[in-house]
C-alpha positions in Angstrom: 93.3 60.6 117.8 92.7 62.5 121.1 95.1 62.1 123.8 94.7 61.7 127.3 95.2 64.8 130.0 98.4 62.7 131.5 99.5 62.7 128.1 99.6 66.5 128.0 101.5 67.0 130.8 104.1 64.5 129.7 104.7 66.4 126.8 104.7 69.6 128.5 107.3 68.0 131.0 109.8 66.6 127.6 109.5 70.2 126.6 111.1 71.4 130.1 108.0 73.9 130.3 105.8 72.6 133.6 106.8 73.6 136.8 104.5 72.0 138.7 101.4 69.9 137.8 98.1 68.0 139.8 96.0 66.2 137.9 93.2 65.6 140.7 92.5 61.9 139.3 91.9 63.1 135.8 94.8 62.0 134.3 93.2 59.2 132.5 90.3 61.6 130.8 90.8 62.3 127.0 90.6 66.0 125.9 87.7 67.1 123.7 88.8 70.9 123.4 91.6 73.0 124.3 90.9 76.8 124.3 91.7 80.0 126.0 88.7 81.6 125.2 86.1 80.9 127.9 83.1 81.8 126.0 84.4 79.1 124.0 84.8 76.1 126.4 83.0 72.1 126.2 83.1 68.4 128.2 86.7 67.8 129.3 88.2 70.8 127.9 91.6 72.5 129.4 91.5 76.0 129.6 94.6 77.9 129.5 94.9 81.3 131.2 97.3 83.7 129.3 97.4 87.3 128.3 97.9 90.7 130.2 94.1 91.0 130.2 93.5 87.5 132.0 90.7 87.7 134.8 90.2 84.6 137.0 86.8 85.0 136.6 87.2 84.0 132.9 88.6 80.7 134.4 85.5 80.0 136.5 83.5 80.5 133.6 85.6 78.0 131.8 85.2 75.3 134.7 81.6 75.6 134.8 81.6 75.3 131.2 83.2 71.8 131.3 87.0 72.3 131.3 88.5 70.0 134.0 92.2 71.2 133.6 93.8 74.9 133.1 97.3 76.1 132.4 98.9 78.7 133.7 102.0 80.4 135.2 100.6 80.3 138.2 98.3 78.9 140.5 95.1 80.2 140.9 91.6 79.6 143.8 89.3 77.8 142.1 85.3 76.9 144.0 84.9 74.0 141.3 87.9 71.1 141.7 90.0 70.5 138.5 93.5 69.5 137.4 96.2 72.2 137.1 99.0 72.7 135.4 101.7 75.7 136.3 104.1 76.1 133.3 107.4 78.4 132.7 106.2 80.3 129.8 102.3 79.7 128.4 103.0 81.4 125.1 105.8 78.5 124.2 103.2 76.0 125.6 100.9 77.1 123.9 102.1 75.5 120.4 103.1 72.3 122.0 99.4 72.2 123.1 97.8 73.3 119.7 100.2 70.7 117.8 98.9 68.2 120.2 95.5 68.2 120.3 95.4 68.8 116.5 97.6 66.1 115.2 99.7 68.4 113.2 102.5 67.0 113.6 102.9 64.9 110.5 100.4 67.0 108.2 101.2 66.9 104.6 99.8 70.3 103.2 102.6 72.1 102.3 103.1 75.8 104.4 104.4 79.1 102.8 105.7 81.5 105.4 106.0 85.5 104.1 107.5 88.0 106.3 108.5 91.4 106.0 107.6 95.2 106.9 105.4 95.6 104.1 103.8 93.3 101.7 102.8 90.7 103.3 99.1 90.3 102.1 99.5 91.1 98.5 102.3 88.8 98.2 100.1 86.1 99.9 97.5 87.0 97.5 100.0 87.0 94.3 101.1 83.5 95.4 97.9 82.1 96.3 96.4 82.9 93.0 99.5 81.3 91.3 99.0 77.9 93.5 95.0 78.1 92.8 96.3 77.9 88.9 98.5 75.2 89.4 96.0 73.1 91.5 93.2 74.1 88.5 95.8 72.7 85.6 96.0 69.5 87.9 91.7 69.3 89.0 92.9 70.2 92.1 91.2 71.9 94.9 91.7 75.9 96.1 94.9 76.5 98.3 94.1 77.7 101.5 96.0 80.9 103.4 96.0 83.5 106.6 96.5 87.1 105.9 95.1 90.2 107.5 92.4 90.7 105.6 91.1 86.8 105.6 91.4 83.1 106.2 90.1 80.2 104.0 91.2 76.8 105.1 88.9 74.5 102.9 86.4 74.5 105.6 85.6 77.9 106.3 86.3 81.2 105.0 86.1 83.8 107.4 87.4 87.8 107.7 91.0 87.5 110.1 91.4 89.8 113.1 94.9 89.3 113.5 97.8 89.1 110.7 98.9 85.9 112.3 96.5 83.9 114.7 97.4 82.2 117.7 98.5 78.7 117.6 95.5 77.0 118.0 93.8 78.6 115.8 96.9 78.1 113.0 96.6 74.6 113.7 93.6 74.0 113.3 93.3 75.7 109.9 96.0 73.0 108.5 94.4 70.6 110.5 91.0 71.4 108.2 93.0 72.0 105.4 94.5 68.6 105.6 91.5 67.1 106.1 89.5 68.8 102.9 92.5 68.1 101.0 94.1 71.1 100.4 97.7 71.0 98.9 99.4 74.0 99.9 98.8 77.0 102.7 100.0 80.2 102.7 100.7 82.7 105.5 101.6 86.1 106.9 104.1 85.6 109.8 104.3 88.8 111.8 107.1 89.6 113.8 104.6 89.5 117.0 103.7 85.8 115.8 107.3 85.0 115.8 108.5 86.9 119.1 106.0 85.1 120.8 105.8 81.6 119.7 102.6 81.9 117.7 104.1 79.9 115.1 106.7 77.4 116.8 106.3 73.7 116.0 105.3 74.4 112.4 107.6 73.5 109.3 107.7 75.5 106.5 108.8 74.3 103.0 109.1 77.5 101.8 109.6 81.0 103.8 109.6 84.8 102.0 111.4 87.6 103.2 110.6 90.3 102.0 111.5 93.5 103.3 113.1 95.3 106.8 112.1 98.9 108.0 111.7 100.1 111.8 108.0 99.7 112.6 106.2 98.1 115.6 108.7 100.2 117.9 106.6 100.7 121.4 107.0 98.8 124.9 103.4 97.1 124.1 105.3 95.7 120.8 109.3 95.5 120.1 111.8 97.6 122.3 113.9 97.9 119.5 114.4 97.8 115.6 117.0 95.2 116.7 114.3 93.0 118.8 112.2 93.6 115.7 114.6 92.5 113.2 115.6 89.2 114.9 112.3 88.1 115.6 111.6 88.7 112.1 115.0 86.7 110.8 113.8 83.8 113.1 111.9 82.5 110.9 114.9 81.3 109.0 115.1 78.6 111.5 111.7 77.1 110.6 112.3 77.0 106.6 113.4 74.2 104.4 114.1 77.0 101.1 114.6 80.5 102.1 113.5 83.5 99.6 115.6 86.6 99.9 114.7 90.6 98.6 117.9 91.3 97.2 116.5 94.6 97.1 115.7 95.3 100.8 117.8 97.1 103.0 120.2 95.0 105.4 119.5 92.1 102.5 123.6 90.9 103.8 122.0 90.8 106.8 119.3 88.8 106.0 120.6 86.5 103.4 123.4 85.6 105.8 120.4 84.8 108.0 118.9 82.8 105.5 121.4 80.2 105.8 119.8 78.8 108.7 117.3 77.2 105.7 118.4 74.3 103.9 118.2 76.1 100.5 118.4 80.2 99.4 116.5 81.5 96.3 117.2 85.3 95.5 115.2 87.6 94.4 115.2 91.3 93.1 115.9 94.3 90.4 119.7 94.6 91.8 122.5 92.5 92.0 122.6 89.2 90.9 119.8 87.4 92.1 118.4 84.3 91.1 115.1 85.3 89.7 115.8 88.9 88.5 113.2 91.5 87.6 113.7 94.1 84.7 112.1 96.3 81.7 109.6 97.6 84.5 106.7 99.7 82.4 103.5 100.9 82.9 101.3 100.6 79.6 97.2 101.2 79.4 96.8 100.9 83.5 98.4 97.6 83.5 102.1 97.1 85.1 104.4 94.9 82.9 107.7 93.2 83.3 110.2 90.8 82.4 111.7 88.1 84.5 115.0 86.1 84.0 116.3 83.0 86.0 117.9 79.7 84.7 114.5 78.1 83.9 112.9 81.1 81.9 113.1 84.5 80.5 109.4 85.7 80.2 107.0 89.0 80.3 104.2 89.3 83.1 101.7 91.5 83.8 100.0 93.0 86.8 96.5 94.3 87.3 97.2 96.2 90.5 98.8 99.6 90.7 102.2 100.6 92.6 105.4 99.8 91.2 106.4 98.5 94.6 103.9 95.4 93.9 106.5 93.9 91.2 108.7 93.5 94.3 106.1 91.2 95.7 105.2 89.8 92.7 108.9 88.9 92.1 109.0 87.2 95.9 105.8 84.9 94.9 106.9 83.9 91.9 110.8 83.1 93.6 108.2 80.9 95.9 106.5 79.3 92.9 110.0 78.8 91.3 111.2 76.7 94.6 107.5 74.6 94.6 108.6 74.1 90.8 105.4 75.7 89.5 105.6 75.9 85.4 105.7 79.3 84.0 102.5 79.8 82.5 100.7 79.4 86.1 102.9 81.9 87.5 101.6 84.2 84.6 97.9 83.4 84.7 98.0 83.9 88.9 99.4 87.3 88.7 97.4 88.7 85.6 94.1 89.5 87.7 94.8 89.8 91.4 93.2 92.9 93.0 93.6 92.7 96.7 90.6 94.7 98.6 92.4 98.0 100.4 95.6 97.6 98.7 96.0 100.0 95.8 92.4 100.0 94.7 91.8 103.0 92.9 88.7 104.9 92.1 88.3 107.7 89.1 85.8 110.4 88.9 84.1 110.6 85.3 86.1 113.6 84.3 89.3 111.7 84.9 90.8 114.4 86.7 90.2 112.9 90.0 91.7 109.8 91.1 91.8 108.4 94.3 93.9 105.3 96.1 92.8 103.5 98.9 95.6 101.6 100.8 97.1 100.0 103.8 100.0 101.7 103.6 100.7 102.8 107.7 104.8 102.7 107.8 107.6 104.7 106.3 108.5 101.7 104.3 105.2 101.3 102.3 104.5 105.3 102.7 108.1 106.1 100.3 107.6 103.5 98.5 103.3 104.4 97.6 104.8 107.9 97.1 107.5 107.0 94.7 105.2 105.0 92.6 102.2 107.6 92.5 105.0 110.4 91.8 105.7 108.0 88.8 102.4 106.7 87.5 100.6 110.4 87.8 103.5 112.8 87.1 101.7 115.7 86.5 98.8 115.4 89.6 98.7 116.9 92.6 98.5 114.7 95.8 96.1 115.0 99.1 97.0 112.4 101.3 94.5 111.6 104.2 96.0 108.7 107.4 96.2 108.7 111.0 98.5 107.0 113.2 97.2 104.2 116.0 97.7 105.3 119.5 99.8 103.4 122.1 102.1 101.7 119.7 104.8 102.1 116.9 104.9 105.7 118.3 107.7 106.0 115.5 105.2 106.3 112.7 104.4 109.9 114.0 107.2 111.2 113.0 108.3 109.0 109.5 105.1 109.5 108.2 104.4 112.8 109.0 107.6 114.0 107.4 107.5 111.1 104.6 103.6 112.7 103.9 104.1 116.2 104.6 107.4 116.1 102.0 105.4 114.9 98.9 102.2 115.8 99.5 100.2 119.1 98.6 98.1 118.7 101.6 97.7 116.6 104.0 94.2 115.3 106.5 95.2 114.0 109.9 92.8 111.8 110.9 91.1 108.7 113.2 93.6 105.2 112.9 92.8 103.3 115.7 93.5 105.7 118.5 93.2 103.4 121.7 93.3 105.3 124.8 94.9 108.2 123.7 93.0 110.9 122.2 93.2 111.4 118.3 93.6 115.0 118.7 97.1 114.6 120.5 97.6 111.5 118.0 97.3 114.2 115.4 99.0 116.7 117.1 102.1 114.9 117.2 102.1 114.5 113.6 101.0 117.7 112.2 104.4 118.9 113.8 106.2 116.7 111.3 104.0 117.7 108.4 104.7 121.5 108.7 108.1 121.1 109.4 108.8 120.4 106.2 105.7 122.8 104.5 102.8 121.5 103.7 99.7 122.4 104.9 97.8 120.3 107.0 94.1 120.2 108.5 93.1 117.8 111.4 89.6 116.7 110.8 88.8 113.7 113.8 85.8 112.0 111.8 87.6 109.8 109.0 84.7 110.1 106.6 84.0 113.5 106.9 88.1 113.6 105.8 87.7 112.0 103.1 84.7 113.4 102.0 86.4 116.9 102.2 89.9 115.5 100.7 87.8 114.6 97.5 85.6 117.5 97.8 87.9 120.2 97.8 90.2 118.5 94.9 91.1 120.7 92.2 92.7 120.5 89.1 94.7 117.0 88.4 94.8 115.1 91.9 95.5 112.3 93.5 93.6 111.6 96.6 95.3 108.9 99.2 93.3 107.3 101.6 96.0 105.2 103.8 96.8 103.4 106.9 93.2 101.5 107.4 93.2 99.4 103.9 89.6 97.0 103.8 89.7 97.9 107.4 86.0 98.0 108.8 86.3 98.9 112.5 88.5 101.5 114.9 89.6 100.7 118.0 88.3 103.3 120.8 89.8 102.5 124.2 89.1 98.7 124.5 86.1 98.8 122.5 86.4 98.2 118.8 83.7 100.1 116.8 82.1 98.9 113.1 82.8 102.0 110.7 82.4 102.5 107.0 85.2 100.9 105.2 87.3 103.8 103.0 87.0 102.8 99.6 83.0 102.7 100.4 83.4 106.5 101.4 85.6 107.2 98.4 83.5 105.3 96.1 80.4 107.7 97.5 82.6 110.6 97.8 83.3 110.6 94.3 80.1 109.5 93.0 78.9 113.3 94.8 82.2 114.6 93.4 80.6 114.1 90.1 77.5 115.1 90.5 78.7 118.4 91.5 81.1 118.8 88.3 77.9 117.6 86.2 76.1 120.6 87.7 79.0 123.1 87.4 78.7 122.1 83.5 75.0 122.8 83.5 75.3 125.6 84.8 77.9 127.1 82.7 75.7 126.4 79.7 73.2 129.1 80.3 
């Protein structure tokens, strides 16, 4: 049903958010479209001004695009007459609005909600592919979900630009997936979604916790780990059954937290949680283990490499455990997932050559990448190629530096994102870090000329890592965001050259 504009602001006044309101005789109009995007705008839309790059002339062009009503926190000159509506804090109306106008208020697809430092996506991934099994056993239809990397609500498929959209657009992918009969919906809840209200008004049946590290530390994101942390544990307030990493750091902390759910599943290696991992082994490029809980004690197997991934594997299946998924589903999702720019590794035909692409761009995922490629290539050495983004986490220039620079052989700074700071100061900042603690380390601006020289100049055994950008096809260069080859496309070439020149080599040495 579509509601009427007077209907808005009623709903807007229950939730104690307007502050003042006119609605310039419209009050009786019914919405068509509510937006805050004003290339974006229709008939009898309302337009709603937020963000610190707001101009008022993206609200003219709204008006004269057909939007009779805006929202703001303050009034604003307008040459074409409309409605207005001044409210205390536009990013908490902003989900009251989204709920509204897509009638999401009742919807029966059933929402996962997975948070943590790192992990996020595969763990979406992992659990998606376990529903998508279930819903195959039943002739059901492919679960939707939101990650970084893409969205599919039943409708539409589409490449995601943020890890968690803004409410309107969250509501209207259950709103689709409702309507196209999707069953479940899975999604990555970032602690920016969270801080700011992104997901408010939604109820999830199930929520994953996953891990806690300091990350996002900057005044653009979180002032402190502690603001980070409690954004991130407020999602406990929006979660029918809770699933808690028993082996994450502050995991008192956050199962006390948890409480806050109705229900609390465990999960872990450690302790005594409720679905426990153990006999961990690696065995012909697959990852293998066993897990135990009161319903079963059985043996799964990963395609994807890292050790760290039977952590997330062990949080989707606690999540398939509290949906009451059979066993055999469980095992049949996780057997095949491979997750574009996590852990996809390329080998040279020699075999001596191996390289990783990843997203790994925190100390969290960097020690834990490094701890599993110390154990799955014991006897390689390891060139790791990142960069760090400019004018945020400004912690990561110093964890991963030292975290890099400790367990690498060498190291290539190079382009993540810089913004408006200069990658050359970017990399100057880290480099300190890296030889502090003695490894060499070469700043090369141009990330595919780094990782054309990483894999170029490998010798012997190696592991090449190619982090902190993942399936990542663009940079960010001031305000402008640039298209750039994605990194396992250069490392795929890279090596392909790689072995052409060994090949050659060989030929020579024959005569």
């Amino acid at each position: 049903m579509r509601y009427l504009l007077r209907d808005y602001v009623e709903k807007l006044i229950e939730e104690d958010l307007v502050r003042a309101y006119d609605l310039n005789g419209m009050g009786d109009t019914s919405i068509g479209l509510v937006t805050y995007d004003s290339r974006k705008t229709g008939k009898n839309g309302i337009f709603i001004c937020k963000g610190n790059a707001f101009r008022a002339e993206y609200l003219r062009e709204a008006l004269n695009g057909g939007c009779i009503c805006y929202i703001a926190e303050k009034q604003y000159e307008t040459e074409k007459a409309s409605a207005w509506i001044e409210v205390t804090d536009i990013r908490r109306a902003m989900p009251v609005l989204a709920e509204m106008f897509y009638n999401t208020s009742e919807h029966q697809v059933r929402l996962t909600a997975i948070t943590g430092t790192k992990g996020k996506t595969t763990t979406a991934y992992y659990l998606k592919a376990i529903l998508d099994a279930w819903e195959r056993k039943k002739g059901g239809r492919e679960t939707g979900f939101s990650t970084s990397i893409e969205t599919y609500d039943g409708k539409e498929r589409r490449p995601s630009l943020l890890t968690t959209p803004e409410a309107l657009e969250l509501h209207e992918h259950i709103w689709n997936a409702e309507e196209q009969g999707l069953s479940f919906f899975t999604m990555e809840v970032s602690s920016q979604a969270l801080k700011y209200h992104r997901v408010r008004r939604l109820d999830y049946e199930v929520g994953v916790f996953l891990n806690i590290s300091e990350d996002h530390i900057s005044p653009a994101e979180h002032e402190s780990f502690e603001d980070y942390f409690s954004s991130k544990l407020s999602m406990f307030r929006q979660v029918r059954t809770a699933c808690v990493n028993l082996d994450s750091d502050y995991s008192e902390r956050i199962r006390k937290a948890a409480r806050l759910a109705g229900k609390v599943i465990t999960f872990g290696t450690k302790g005594n949680p409720d679905i426990w991992g153990h006999d961990v082994t690696i065995h012909k490029d697959k990852i293998s283990f066993r897990v135990y809980c009161d319903r079963f004690h059985e043996k799964f197997s990963l395609r994807m490499h890292g050790l760290f991934n039977v952590e997330n594997a062990l949080a989707a299946i606690a999540a398939a455990y509290a949906y009451e998924i059979p066993v055999e589903c469980m095992q049949e999702g996780l057997a095949d997932v491979q997750v574009e720019g996590r852990m996809e590794e390329f080998e040279s035909r020699n075999r001596k050559l191996v390289a990783i692409v990843d997203y790994a761009h925190n100390r969290l995922s960097f020690e834990k990448l490094f701890d599993s490629v110390f154990k799955e290539y014991p006897d390689y050495r390891i060139v790791t190629v990142f960069g760090c983004p400019g004018d945020k986490a400004f912690n990561r220039r110093r964890d991963l530096g030292l975290v890099a620079g400790l367990f690498s052989d060498q190291v290539y700074l190079t382009t993540d994102d810089p913004g408006t700071e200069s990658v050359a100061k970017i990399a100057g900042e880290i480099s300190r870090y890296v030889e502090m603690v003695g490894c060499p380390c070469t700043t090369i601006e141009d990330r595919t000329l780094a990782i054309r020289k990483a894999v170029e100049c490998a010798a012997g055994k190696t592991v090449v890592l190619v982090l902190g950008k993942g399936n990542e096809g663009r940079q960010r260069f001031g305000q402008t965001i640039c298209e750039c080859p994605k990194d396992a496309e250069v490392v795929r070439k890279s090596i392909l050259q790689y072995d052409k020149n060994c090949m050659r080599t060989v030929a020579m040495g024959s005569f």
